[in-house]
C-alpha positions in Angstrom: -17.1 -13.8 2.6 -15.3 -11.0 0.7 -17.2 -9.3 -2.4 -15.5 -6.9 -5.1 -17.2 -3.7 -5.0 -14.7 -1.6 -7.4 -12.5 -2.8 -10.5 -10.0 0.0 -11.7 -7.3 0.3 -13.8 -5.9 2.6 -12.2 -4.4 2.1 -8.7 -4.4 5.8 -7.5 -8.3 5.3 -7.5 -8.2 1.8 -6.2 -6.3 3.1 -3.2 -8.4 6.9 -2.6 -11.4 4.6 -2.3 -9.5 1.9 -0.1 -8.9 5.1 2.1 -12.3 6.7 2.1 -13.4 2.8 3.5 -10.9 3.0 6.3 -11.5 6.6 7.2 -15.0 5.4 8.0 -14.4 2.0 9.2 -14.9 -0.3 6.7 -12.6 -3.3 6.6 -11.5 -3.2 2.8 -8.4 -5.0 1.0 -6.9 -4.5 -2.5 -6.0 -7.3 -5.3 -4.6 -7.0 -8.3 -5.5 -8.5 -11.4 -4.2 -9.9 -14.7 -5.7 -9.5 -18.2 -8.6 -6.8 -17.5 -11.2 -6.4 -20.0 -9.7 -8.4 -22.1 -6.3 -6.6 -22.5 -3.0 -7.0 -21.0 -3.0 -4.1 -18.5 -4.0 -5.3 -14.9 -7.1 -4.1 -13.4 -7.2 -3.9 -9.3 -10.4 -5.0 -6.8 -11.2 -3.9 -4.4 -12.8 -6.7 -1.7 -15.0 -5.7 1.1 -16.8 -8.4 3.6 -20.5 -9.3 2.4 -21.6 -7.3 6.0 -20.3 -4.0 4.9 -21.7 -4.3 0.9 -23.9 -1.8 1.5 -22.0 0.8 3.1 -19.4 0.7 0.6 -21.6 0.9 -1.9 -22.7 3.9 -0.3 -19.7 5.5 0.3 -18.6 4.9 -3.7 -21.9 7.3 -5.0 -20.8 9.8 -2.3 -17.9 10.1 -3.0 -18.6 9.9 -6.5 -16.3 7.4 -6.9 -17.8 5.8 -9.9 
């Protein structure tokens, strides 16, 4: 089962944490979203399976990602 670990509104930082997951092995995907927060603008998540929750987790504090 896939989890969101990350919502951004940016997709530069969606995509520099998709790449610190894959540089250390972390199956990771990216999907974007309409009507974030409550506004217009699109927000992007990013998924990771339930198995790796933890690692990515870790990998967002240090990377200080947050």
């Amino acid at each position: 089962m896939w989890t969101v670990i990350y919502v951004s509104q940016s997709i530069e930082t969606a995509k520099k944490l998709i790449d610190v997951l894959l540089t250390n092995k972390v199956i990771s995907k990216l999907r974007r979203t309409n009507n974030c927060n409550g506004n217009k603008s699109s927000c992007y998540e990013v998924l990771v399976p339930s198995t790796e929750l933890e690692t990515a987790q870790d990998l967002i504090f240090e990377n200080e990602l947050f």
